[in-house]
C-alpha positions in Angstrom: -37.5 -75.5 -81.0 -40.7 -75.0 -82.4 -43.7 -77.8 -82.4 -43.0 -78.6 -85.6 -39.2 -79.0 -84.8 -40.1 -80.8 -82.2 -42.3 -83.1 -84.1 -39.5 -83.5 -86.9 -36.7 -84.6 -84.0 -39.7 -87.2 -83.2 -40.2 -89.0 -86.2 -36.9 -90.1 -85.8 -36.9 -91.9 -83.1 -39.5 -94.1 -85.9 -36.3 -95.3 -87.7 -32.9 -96.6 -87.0 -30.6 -95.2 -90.1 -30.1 -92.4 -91.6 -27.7 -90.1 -94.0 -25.3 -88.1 -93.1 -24.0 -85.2 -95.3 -20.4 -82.9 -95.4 -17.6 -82.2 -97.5 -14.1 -83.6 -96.8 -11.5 -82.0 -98.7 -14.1 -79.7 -100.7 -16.3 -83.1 -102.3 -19.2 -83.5 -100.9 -20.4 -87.0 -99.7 -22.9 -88.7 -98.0 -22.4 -91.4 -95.3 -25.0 -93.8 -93.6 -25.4 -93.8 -90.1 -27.3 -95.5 -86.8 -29.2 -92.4 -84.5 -30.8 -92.2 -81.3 -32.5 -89.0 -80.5 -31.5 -88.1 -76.5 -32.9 -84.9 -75.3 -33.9 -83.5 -78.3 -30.4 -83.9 -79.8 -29.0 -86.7 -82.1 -26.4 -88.6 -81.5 -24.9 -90.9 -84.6 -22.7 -94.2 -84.4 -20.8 -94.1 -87.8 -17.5 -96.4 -88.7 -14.5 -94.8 -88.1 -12.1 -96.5 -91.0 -12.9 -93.9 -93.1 -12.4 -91.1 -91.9 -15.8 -89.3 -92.2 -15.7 -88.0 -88.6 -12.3 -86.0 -88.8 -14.2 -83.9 -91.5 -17.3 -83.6 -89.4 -16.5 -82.6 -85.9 -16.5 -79.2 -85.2 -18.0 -78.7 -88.7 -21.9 -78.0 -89.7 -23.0 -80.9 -90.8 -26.7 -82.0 -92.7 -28.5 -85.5 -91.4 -31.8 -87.0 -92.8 -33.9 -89.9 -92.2 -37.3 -91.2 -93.9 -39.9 -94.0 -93.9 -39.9 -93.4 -97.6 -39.4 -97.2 -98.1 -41.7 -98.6 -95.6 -44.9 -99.2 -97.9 -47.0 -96.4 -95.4 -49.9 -95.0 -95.9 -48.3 -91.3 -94.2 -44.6 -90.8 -95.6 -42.2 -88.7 -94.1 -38.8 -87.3 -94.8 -36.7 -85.3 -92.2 -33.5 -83.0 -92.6 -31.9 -81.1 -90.0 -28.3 -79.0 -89.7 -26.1 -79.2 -87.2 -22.6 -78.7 -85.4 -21.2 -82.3 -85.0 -18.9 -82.6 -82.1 -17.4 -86.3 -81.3 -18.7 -87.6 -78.1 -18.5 -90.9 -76.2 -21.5 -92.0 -75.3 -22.9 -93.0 -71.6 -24.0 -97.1 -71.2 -27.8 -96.0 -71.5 -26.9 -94.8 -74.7 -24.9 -97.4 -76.0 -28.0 -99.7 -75.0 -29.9 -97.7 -77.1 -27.9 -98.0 -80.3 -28.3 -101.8 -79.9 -25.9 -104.1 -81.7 -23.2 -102.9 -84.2 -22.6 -104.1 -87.5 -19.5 -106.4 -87.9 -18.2 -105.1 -90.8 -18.4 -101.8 -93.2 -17.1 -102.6 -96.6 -15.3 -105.6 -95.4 -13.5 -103.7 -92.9 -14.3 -104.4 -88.5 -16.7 -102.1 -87.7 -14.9 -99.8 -85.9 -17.4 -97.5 -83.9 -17.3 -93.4 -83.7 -20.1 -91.2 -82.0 -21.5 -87.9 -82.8 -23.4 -85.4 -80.9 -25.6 -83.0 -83.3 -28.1 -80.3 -81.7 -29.9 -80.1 -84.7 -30.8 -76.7 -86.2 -32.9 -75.6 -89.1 -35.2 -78.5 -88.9 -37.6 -79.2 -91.7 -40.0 -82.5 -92.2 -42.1 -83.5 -95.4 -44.8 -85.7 -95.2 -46.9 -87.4 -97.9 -49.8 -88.7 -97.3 -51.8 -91.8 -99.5 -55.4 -92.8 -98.9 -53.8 -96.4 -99.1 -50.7 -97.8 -98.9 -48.4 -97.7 -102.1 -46.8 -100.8 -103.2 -43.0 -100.8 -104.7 -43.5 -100.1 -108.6 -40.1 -100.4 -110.5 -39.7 -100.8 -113.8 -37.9 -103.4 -115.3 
């Protein structure tokens, strides 16, 4: 991977969550998931009730993550591609995903795990001589 690769795969290990993007049965969808970045790879804890890993291993797949939210001063989004495979992870790794949620939509959190060697890496920053607080409108 180039620096900048590199640097991309990096600023992820600055959040926790991110999006993950396939199609099952031709419709596209997107599906929030918990990452660690191991080696330069990704691996992704997502809930297994429904069904989003059966359509993603063995399949490209797209991921992101951002601080977009986080009220900084330097903004960054990150996207990447990726062959998914299903993996179980080692103990170290589990350690690092840290506690799971109790329940997706209701449902027990039932836990699956993805390995992605992310290819086609890209990273936008923003940056602010300040930091930018939340404007909606009402």
């Amino acid at each position: 991977m180039s620096t900048e690769e590199l640097r991309a795969i990096e600023l992820l290990t600055r959040v926790s969550y991110g999006r993950l993007g396939t199609s099952m049965r031709a419709m596209p969808f997107v599906a929030a998931a918990r990452h660690i970045v191991v080696d330069g790879c990704v691996v992704l804890r997502i809930h297994r009730g429904f069904g989003y890993h059966r359509a993603c291993n063995g399949s490209v797949v797209a991921y992101g993550a951002d601080n977009l939210n986080s009220g900084a001063a330097a903004l960054w989004s990150v996207q990447f591609t990726g062959t998914a495979r299903i993996v179980e992870p080692t103990d170290d790794q589990l350690k690092l995903f840290g506690p799971a949620p109790h329940h997706v939509n209701g449902q027990p959190f039932d836990p699956v795990f993805m390995h992605i060697q992310p290819q086609f890496v890209t990273a936008q920053t923003l940056d602010y001589l300040e930091e930018q607080p939340a404007r909606h409108a009402a």
